[in-house]
Jmol script that loads the backbone (N, CA, C; Angstrom):
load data "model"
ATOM      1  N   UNK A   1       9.349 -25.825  15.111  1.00  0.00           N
ATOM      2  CA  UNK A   1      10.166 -25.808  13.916  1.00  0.00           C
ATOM      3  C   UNK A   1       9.623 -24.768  12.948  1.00  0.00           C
ATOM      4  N   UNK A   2      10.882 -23.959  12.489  1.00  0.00           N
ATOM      5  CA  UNK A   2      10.522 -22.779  11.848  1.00  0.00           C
ATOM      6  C   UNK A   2      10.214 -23.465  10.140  1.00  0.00           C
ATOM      7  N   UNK A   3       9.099 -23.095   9.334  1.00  0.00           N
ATOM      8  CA  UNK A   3       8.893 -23.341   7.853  1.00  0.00           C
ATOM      9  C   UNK A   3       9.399 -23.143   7.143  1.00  0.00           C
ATOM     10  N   UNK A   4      10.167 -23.654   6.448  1.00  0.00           N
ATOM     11  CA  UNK A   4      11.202 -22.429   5.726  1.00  0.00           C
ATOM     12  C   UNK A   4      10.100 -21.853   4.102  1.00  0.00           C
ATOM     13  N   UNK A   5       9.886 -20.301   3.489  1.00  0.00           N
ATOM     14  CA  UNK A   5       9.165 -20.512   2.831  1.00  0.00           C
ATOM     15  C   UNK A   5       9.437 -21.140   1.462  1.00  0.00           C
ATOM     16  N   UNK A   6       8.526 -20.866   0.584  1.00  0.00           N
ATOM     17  CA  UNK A   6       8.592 -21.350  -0.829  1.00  0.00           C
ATOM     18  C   UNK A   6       9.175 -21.088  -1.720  1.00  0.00           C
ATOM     19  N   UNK A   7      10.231 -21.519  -2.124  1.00  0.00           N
ATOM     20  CA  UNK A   7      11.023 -20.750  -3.310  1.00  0.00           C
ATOM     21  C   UNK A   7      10.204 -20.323  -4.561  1.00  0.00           C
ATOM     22  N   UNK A   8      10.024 -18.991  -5.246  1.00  0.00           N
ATOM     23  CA  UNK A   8       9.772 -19.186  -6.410  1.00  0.00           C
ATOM     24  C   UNK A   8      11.062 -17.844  -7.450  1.00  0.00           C
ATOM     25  N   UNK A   9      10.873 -18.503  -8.376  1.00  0.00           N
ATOM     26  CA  UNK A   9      11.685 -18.322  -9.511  1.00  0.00           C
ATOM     27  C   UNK A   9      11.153 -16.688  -9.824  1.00  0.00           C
ATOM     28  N   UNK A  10      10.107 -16.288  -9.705  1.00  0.00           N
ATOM     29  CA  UNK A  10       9.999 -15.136 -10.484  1.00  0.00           C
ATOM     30  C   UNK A  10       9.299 -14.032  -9.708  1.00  0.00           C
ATOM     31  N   UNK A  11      10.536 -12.972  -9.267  1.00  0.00           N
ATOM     32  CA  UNK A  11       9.696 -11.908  -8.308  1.00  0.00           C
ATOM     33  C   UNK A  11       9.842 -10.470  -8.817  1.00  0.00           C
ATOM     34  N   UNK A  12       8.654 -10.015  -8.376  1.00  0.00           N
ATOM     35  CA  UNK A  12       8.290  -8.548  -9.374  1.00  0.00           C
ATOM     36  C   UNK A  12       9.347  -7.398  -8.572  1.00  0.00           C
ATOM     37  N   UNK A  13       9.582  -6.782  -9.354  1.00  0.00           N
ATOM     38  CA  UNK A  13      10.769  -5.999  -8.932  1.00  0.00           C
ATOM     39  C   UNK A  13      10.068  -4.148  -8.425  1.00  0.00           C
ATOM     40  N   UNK A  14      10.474  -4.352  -7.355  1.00  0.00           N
ATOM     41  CA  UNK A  14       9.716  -2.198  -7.077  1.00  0.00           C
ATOM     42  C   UNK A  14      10.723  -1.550  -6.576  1.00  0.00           C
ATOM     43  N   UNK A  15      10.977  -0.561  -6.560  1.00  0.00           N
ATOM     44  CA  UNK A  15      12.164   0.467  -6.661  1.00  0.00           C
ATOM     45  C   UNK A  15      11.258   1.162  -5.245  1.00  0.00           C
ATOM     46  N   UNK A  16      12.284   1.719  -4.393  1.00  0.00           N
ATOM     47  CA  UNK A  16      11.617   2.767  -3.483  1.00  0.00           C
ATOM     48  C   UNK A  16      12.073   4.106  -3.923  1.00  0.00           C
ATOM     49  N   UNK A  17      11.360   4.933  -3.781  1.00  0.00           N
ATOM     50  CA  UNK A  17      11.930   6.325  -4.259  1.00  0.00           C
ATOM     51  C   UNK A  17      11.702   6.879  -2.222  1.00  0.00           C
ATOM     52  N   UNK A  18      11.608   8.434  -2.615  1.00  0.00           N
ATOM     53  CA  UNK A  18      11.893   9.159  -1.281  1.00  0.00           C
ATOM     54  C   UNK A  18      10.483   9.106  -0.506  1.00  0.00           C
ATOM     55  N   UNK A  19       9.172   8.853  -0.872  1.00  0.00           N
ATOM     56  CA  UNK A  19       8.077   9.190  -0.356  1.00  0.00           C
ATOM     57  C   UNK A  19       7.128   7.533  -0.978  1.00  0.00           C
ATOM     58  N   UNK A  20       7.558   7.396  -1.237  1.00  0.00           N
ATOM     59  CA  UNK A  20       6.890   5.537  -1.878  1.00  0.00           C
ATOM     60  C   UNK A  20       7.636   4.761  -2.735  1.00  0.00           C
ATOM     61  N   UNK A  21       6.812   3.697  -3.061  1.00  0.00           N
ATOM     62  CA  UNK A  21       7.327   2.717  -3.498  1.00  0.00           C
ATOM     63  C   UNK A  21       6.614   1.960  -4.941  1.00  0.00           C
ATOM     64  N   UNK A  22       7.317   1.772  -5.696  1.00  0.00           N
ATOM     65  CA  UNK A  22       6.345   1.493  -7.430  1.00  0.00           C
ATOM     66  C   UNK A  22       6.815   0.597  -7.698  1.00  0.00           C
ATOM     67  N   UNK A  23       6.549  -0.288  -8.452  1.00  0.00           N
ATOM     68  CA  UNK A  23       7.113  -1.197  -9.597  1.00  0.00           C
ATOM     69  C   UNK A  23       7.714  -0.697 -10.739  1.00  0.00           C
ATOM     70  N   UNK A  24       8.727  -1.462 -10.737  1.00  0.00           N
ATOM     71  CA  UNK A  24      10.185  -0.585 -11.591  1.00  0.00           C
ATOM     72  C   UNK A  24      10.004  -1.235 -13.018  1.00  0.00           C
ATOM     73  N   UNK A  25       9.422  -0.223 -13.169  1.00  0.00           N
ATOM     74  CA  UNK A  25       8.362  -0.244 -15.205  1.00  0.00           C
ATOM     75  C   UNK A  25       9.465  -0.576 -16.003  1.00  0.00           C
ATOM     76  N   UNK A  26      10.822  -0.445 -15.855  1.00  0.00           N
ATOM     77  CA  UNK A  26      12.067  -0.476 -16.645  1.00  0.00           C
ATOM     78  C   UNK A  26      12.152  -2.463 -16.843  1.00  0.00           C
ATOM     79  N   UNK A  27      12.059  -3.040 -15.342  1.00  0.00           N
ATOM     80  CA  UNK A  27      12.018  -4.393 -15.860  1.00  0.00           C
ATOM     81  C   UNK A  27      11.100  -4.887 -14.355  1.00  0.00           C
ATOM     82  N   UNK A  28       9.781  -5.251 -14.804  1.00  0.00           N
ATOM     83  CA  UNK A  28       8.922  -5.930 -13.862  1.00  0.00           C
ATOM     84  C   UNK A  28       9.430  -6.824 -13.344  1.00  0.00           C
ATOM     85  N   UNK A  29       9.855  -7.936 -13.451  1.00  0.00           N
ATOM     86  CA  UNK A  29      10.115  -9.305 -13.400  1.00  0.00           C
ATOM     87  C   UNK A  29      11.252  -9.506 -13.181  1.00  0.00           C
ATOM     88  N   UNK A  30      12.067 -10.365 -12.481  1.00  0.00           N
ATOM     89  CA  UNK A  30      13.861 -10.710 -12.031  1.00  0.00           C
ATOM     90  C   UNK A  30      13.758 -12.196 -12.030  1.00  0.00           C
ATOM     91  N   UNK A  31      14.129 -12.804 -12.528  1.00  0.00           N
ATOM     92  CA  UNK A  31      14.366 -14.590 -12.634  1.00  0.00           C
ATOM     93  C   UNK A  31      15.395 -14.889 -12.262  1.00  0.00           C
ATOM     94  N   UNK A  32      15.478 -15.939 -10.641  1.00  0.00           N
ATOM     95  CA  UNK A  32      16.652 -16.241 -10.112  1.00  0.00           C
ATOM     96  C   UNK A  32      16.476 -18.047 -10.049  1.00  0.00           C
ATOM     97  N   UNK A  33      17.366 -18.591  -9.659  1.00  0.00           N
ATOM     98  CA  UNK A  33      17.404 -19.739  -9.891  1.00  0.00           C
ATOM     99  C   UNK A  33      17.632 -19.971  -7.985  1.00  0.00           C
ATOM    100  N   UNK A  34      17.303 -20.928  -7.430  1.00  0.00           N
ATOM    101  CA  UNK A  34      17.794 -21.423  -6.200  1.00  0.00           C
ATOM    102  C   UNK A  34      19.288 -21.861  -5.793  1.00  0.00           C
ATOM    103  N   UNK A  35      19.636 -22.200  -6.777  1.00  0.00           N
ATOM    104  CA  UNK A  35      21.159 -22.245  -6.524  1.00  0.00           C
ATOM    105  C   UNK A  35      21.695 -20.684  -5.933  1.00  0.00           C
ATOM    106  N   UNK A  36      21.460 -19.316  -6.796  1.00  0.00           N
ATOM    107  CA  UNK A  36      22.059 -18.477  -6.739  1.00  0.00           C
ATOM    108  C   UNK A  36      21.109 -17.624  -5.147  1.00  0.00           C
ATOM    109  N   UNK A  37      20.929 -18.337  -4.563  1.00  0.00           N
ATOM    110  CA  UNK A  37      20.606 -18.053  -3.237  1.00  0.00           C
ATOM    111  C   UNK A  37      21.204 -18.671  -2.339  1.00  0.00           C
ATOM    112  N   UNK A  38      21.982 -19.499  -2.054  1.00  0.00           N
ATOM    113  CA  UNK A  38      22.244 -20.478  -1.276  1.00  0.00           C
ATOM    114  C   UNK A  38      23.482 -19.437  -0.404  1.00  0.00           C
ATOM    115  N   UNK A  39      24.036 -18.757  -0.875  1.00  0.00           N
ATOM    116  CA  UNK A  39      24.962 -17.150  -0.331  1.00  0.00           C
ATOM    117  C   UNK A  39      24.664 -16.292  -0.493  1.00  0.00           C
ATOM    118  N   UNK A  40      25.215 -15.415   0.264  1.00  0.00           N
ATOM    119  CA  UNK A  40      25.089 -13.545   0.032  1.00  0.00           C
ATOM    120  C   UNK A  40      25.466 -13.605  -1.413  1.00  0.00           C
ATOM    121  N   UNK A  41      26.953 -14.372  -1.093  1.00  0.00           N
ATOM    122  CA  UNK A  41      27.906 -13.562  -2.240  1.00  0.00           C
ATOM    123  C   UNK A  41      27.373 -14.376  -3.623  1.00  0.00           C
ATOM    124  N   UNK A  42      27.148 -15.354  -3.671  1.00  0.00           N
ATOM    125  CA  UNK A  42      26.002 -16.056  -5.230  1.00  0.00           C
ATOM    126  C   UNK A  42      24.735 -15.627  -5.254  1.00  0.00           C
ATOM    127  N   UNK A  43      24.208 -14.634  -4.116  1.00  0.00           N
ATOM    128  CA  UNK A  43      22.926 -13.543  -4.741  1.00  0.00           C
ATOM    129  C   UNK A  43      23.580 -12.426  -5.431  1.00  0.00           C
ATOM    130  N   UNK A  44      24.680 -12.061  -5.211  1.00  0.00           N
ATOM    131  CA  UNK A  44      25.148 -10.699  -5.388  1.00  0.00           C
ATOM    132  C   UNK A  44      25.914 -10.975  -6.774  1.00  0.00           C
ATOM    133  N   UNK A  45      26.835 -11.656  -7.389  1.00  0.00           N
ATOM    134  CA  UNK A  45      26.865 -12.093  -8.447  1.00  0.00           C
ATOM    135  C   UNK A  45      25.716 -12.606  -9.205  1.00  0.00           C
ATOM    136  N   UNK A  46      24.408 -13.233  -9.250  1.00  0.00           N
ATOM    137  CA  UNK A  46      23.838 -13.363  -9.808  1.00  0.00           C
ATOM    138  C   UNK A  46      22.903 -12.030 -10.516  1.00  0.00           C
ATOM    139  N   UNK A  47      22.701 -11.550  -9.355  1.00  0.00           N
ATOM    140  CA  UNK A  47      21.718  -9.792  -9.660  1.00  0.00           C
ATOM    141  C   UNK A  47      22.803  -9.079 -10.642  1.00  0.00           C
ATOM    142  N   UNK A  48      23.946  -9.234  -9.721  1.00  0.00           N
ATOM    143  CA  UNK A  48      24.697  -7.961 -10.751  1.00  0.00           C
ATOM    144  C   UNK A  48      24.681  -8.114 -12.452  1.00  0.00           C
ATOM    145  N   UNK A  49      24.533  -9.321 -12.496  1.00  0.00           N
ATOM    146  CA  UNK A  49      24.701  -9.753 -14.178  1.00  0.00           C
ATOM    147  C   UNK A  49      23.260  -9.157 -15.110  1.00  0.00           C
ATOM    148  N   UNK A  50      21.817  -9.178 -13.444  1.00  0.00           N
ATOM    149  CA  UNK A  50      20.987  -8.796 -14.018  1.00  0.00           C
ATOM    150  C   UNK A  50      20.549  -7.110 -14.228  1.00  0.00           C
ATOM    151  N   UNK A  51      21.380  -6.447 -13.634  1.00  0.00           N
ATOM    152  CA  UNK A  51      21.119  -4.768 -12.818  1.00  0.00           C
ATOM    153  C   UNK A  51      21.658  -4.030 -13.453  1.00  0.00           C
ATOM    154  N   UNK A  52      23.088  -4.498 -14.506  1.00  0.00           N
ATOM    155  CA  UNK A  52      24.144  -3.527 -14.726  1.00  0.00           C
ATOM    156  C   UNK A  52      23.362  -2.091 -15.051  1.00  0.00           C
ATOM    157  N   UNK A  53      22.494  -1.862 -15.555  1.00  0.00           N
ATOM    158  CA  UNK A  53      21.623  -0.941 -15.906  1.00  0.00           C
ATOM    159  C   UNK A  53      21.022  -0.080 -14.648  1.00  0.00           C
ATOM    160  N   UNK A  54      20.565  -0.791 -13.696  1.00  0.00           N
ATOM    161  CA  UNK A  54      19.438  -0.126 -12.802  1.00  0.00           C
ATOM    162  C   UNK A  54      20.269   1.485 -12.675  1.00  0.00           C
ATOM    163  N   UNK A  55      19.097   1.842 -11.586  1.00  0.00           N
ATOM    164  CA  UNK A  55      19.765   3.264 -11.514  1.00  0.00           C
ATOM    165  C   UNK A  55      19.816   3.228  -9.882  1.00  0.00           C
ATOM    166  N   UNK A  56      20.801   3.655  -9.068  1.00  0.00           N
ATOM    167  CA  UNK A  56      21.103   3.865  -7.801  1.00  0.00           C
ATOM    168  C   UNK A  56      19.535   3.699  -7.169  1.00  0.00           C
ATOM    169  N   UNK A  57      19.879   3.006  -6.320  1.00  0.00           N
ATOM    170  CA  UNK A  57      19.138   2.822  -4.906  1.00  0.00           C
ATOM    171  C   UNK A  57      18.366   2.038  -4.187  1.00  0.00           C
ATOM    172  N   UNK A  58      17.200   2.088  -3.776  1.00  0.00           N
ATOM    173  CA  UNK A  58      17.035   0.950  -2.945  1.00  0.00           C
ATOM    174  C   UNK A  58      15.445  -0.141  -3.507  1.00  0.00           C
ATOM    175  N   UNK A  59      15.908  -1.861  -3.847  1.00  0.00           N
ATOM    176  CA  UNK A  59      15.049  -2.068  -4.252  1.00  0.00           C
ATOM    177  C   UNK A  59      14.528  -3.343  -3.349  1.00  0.00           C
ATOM    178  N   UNK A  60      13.040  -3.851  -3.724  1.00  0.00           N
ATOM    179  CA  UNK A  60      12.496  -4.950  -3.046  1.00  0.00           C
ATOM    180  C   UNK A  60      12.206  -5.790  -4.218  1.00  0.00           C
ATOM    181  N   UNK A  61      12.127  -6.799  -4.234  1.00  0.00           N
ATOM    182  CA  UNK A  61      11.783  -8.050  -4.408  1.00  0.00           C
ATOM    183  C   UNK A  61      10.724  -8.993  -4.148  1.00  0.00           C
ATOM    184  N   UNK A  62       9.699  -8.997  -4.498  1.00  0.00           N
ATOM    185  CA  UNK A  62       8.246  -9.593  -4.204  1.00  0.00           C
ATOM    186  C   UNK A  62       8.075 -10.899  -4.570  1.00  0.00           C
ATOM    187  N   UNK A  63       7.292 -11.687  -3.494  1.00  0.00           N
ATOM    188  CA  UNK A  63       6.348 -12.933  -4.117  1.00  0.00           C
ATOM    189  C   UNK A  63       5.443 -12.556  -4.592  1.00  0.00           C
ATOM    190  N   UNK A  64       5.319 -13.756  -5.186  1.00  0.00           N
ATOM    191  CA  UNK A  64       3.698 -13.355  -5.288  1.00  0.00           C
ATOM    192  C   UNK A  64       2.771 -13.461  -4.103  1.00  0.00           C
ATOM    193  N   UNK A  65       2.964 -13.970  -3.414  1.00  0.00           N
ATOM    194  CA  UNK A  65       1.906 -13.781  -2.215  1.00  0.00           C
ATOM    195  C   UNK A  65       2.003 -11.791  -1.840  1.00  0.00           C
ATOM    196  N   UNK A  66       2.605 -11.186  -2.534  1.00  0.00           N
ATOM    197  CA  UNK A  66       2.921  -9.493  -1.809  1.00  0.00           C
ATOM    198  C   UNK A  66       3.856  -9.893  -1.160  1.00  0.00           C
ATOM    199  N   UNK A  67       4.142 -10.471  -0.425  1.00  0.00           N
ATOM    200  CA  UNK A  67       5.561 -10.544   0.722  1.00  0.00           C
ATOM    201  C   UNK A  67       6.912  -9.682  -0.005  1.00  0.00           C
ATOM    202  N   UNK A  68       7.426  -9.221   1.051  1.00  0.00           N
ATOM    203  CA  UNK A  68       8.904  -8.692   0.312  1.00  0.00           C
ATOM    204  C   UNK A  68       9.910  -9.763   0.865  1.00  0.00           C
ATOM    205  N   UNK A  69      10.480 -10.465  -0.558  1.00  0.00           N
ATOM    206  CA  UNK A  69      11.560 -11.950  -0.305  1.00  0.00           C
ATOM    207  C   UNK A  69      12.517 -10.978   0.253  1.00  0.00           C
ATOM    208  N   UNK A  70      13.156 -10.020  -0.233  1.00  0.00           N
ATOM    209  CA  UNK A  70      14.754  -9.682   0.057  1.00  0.00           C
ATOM    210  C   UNK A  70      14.383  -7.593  -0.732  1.00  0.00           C
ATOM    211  N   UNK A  71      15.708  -6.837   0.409  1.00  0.00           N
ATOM    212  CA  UNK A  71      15.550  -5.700  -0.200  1.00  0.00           C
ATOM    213  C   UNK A  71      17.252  -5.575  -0.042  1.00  0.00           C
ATOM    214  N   UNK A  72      17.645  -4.549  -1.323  1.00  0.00           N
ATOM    215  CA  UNK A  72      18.831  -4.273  -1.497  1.00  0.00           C
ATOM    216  C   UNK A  72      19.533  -3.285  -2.115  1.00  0.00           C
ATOM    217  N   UNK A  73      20.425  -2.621  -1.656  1.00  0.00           N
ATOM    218  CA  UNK A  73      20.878  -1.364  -2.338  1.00  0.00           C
ATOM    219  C   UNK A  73      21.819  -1.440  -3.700  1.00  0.00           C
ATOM    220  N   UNK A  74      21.133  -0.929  -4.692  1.00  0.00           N
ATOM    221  CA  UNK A  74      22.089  -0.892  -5.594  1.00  0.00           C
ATOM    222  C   UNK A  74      22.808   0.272  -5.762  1.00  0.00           C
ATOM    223  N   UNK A  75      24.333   0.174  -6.082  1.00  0.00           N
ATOM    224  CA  UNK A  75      25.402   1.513  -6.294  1.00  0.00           C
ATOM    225  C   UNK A  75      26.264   1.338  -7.289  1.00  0.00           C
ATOM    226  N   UNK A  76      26.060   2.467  -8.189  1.00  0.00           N
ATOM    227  CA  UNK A  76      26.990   1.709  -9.333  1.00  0.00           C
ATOM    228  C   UNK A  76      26.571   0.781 -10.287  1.00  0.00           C
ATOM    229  N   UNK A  77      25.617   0.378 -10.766  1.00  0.00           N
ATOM    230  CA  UNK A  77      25.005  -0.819 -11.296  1.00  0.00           C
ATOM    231  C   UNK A  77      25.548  -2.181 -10.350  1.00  0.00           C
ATOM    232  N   UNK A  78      25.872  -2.496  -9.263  1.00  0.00           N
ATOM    233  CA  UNK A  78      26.488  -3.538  -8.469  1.00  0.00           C
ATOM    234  C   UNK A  78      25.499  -3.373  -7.273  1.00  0.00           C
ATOM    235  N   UNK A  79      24.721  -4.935  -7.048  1.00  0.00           N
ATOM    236  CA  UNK A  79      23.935  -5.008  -5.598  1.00  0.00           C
ATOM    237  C   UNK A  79      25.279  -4.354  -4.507  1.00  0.00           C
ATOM    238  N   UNK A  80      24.853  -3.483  -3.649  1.00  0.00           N
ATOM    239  CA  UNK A  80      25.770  -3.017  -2.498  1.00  0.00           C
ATOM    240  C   UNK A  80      25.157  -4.178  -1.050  1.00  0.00           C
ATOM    241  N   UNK A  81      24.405  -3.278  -0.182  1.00  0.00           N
ATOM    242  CA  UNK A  81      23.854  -3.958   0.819  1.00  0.00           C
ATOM    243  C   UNK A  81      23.111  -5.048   1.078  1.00  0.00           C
ATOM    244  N   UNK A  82      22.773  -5.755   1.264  1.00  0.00           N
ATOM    245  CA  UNK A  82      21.515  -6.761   1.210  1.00  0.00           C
ATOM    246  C   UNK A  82      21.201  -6.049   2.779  1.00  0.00           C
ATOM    247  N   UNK A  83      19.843  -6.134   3.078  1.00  0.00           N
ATOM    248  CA  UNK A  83      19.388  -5.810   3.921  1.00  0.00           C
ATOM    249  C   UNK A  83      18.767  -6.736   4.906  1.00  0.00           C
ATOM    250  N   UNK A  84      18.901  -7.513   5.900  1.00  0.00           N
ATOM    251  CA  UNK A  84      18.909  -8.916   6.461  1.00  0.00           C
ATOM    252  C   UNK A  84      17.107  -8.478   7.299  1.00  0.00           C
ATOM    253  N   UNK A  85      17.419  -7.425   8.117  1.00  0.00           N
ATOM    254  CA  UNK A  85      16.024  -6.776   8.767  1.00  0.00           C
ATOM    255  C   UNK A  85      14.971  -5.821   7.938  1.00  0.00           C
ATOM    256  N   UNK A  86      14.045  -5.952   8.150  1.00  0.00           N
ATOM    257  CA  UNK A  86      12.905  -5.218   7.419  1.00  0.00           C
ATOM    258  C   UNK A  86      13.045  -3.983   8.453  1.00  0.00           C
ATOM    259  N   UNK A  87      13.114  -2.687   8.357  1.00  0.00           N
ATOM    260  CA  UNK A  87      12.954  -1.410   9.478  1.00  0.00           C
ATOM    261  C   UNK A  87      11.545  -1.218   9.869  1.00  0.00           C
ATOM    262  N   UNK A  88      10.411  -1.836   8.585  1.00  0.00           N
ATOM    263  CA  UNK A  88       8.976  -1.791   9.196  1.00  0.00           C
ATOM    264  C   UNK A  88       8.839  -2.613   9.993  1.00  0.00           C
ATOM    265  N   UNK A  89       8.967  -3.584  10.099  1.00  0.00           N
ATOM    266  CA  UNK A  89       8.398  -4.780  10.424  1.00  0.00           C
ATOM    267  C   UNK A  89       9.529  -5.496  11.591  1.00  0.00           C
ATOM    268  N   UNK A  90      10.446  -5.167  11.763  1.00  0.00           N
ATOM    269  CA  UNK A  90      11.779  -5.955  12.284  1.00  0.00           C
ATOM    270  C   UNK A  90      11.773  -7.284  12.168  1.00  0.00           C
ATOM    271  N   UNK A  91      11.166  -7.654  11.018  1.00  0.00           N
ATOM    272  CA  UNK A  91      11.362  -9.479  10.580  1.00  0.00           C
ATOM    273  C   UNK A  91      12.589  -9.191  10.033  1.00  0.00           C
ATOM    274  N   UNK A  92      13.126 -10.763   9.632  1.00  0.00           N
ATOM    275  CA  UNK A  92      14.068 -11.204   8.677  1.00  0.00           C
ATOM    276  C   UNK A  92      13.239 -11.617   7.591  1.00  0.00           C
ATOM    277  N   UNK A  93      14.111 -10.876   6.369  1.00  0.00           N
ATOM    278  CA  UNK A  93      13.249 -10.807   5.018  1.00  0.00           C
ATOM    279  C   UNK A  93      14.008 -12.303   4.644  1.00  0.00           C
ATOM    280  N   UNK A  94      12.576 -13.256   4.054  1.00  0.00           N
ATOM    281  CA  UNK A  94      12.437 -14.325   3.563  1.00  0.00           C
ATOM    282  C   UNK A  94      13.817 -15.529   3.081  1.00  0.00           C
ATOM    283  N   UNK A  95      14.486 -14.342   1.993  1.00  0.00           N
ATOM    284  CA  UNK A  95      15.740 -14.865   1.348  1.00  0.00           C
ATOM    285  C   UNK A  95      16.791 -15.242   2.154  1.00  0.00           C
ATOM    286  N   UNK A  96      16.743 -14.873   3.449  1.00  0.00           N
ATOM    287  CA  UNK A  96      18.072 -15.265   4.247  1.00  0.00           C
ATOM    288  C   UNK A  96      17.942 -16.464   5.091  1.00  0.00           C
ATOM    289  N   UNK A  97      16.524 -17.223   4.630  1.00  0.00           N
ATOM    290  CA  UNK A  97      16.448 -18.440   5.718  1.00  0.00           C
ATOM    291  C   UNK A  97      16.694 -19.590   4.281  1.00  0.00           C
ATOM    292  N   UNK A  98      17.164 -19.184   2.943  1.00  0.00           N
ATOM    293  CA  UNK A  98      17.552 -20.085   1.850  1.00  0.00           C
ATOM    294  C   UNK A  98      19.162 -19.843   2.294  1.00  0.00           C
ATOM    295  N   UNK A  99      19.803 -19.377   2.836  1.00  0.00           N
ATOM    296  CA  UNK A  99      21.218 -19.065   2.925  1.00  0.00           C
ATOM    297  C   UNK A  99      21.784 -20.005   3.165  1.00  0.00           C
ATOM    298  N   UNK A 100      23.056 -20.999   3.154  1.00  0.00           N
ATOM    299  CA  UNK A 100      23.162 -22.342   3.411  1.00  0.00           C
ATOM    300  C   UNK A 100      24.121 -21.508   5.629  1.00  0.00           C
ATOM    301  N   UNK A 101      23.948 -22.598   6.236  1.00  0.00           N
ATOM    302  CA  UNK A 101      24.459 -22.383   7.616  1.00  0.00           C
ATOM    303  C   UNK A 101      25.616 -22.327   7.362  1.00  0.00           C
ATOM    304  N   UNK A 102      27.060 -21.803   7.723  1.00  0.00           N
ATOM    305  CA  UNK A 102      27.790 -22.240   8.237  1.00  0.00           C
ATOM    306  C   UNK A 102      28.511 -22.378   9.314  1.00  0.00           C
TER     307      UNK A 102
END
end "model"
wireframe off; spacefill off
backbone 0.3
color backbone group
């Protein structure tokens, strides 16, 4: 039986640019609630309310343990992709085992 991990409320936000990856100094911190995980589409409404600002492209989402919960493209100030596979690692990033089955 697979673990499912630990929800937490508050993950540090890093932006990838073309050659690395930083913490996005504009807003460290993203506060989500567990409800607004339970779908794609109630992650993607929830971020967007928080992003309208960001600037194009591709971001991660951290525990605190370092783990990356979830990575996702923003376009437009609107989450675009969610990204289900890690390309380093070929895991499934964290957030998609909170997804409800159907």
């Amino acid at each position: 039986m697979v673990q499912r991990p630990k929800f937490e409320d508050q993950l540090s936000v890093i932006r990838v640019r073309k050659n690395y990856a930083a913490p996005y100094l504009k807003q460290k911190y993203v506060y989500i609630d567990k409800k607004d995980v339970k779908t794609e589409r109630t992650f993607k409404q929830a971020m967007n309310d928080r992003i309208r600002n960001w600037p194009d492209g591709i971001y991660f989402l951290k525990l605190s343990s370092g783990k990356v919960f979830t990575r996702f493209n923003v376009h437009e100030g609107k989450v675009g992709q969610i990204f289900k596979i890690s390309p380093a690692t070929g895991m499934k990033y964290p957030m998609h085992e909170f997804f409800t089955k159907r």
